[in-house]
Each structure stands twice: as C-alpha cells, then as structure tokens.
N, C-alpha and C positions, 0 to 999 in steps of 0.2 A: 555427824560432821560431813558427810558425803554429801549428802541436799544439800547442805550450807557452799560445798565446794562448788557443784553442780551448777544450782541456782547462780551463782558470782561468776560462772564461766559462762552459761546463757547472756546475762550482763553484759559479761565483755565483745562477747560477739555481736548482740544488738546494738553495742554502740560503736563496732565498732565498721557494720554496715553504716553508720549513718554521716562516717566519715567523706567528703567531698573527695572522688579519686578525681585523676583526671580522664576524660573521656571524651574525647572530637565533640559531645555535643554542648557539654560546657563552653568548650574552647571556641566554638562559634560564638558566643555571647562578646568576645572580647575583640574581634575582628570590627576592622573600621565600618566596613559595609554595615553588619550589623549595629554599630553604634548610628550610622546613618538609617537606616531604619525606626529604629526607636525615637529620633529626631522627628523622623516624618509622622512617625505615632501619636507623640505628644504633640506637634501643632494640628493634627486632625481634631484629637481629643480638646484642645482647646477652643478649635473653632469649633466642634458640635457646643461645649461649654457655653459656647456667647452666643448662637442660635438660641440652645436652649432657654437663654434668660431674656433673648428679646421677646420672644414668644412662650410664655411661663403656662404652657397649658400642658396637662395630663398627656394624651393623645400625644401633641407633639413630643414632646420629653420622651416618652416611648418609642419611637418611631425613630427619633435620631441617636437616639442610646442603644437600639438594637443594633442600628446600619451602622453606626459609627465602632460596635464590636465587631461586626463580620470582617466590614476594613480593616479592623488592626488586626486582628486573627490572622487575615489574606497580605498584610504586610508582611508579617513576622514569621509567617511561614518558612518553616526550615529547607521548606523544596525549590523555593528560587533563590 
C-alpha cells in the first residue's frame, strides 16, 4: 500500500508542476506592446507567405522561411 501511496503522491506533484503560476514572463505575453509585436509578426509571416507563392521554387521558399524566422525570433525577443 505504500508504493500505491508513493507513486499517487509523485502524481500529484508532477501535475502539479505543470500548473501555469504566474511569473513576469507569462505576464509579458499579455501587454499591449507585446500584443503589437505579434501583430507585426503575423503581417511578416503573411507577406513571406505571398513571396513565397508568387515564386513557388524550393531555394526561394527556404531562403524566405529562414529570414522570415530570425525576424520573428528578433521581434519577439523578450530584451527589447
């Protein structure tokens, strides 16, 4: 009965890590700035999107799916 207990308490502590606290880095997601960010992300990613389909080649498609991740990376960046 011990292992039974044991094991149901490991349980509750893993799930109970996995609970969302709150933490300043959450809470930046929720700031207007950062909802303006995510705004400038998706009309990047849109405009890579309709590059990428006027010119539907391999090579290109790579090339602007790369550059158009570091951009978003470099927007979203927690340090500015």
């Amino acid at each position: 009965m011990s292992d039974r207990s044991s094991s149901m308490q490991q349980l509750v502590n893993w799930c109970w890590h996995l609970i969302p606290r709150s933490n300043p880095y959450h809470q930046r997601r929720l700031t207007h700035r950062y909802c303006q960010k995510k705004q400038k992300v998706k009309r990047l990613w849109i405009g890579a999107g309709v590059i990428i389909l006027l010119n539907p080649t391999p090579p290109v498609a790579i090339v602007v799916a790369l550059f158009t991740t570091f951009l978003a990376f470099s927007i979203l960046d927690e340090t500015s």
